[in-house]
N, C-alpha and C positions, 0 to 999 in steps of 0.2 A: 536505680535499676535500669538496664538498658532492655529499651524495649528492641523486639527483635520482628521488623517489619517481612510480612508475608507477599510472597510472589501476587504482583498485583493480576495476574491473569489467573490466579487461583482462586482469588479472592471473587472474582470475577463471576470463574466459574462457580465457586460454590453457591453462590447468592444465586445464580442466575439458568443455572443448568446449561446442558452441553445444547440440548434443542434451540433455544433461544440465543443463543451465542453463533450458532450456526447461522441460522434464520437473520439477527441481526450483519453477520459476515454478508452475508447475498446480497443485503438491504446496502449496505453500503458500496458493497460494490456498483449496486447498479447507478446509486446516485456519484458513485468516482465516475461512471462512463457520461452519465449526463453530463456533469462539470466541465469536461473532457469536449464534449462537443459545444457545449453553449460559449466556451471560453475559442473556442473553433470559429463557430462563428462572429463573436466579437472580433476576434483579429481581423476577421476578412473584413467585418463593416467600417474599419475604422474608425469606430466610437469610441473615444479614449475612456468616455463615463463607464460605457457597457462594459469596455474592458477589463477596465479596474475590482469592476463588483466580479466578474466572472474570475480574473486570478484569484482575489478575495476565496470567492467560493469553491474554486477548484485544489487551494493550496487546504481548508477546510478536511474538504472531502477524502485530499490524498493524508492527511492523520489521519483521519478517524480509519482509513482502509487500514494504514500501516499500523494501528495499532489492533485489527482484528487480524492482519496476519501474524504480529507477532502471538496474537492469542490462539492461534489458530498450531504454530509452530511448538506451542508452548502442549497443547496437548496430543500433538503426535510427534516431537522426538525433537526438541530444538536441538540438537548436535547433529543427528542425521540430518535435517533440512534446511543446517546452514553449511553443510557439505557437497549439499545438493546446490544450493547458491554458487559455492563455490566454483562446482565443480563447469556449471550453465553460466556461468561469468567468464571465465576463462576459455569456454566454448567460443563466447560469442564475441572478444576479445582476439583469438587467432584468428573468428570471423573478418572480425574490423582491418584486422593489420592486414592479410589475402587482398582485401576487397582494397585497400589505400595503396598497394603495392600495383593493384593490378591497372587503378585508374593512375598511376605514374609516367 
């Protein structure tokens, strides 16, 4: 018999509730901005050690985010909010090509 595996953000959710999924969403976000800055300052110090652990920890930090937004997308509308991606990537893409054209 094949088993027929469940949407792991459902799974997620059911075990875990919408409140806590939320709450954990915030929680990682804010340790993505700390990573974000500690790996900030490493570059500036030129400590190849400090570096290391801070990409270490920032490359960490941005799964754990990227998988609470996919969780995140997954309970309000992942077709509408990867249209919305779309639609703010291609925004920000005419952005880029304006801006490369202008510094020409």
């Amino acid at each position: 018999m094949i088993k027929v595996r469940k949407n792991p953000y459902k799974v997620l959710l059911d075990a875990f509730g919408e409140d806590v999924q939320f709450r954990c969403a915030v929680e990682e976000m804010g340790e993505l901005i700390q990573a974000i800055c500690k790996y900030k300052r490493a570059q500036e110090s030129g400590d190849k050690e400090k570096l290391k652990i801070a990409l270490e920890n920032l490359r960490e930090e941005i799964a754990d985010v990227s998988i609470n937004m996919e969780e995140l997308s997954y309970m309000f509308g992942e077709k509408e909010v990867e249209e919305i991606k779309k639609y703010k990537l291609e925004r920000a893409l005419k952005r880029a090509e304006k801006k490369n054209l202008e510094e020409e």
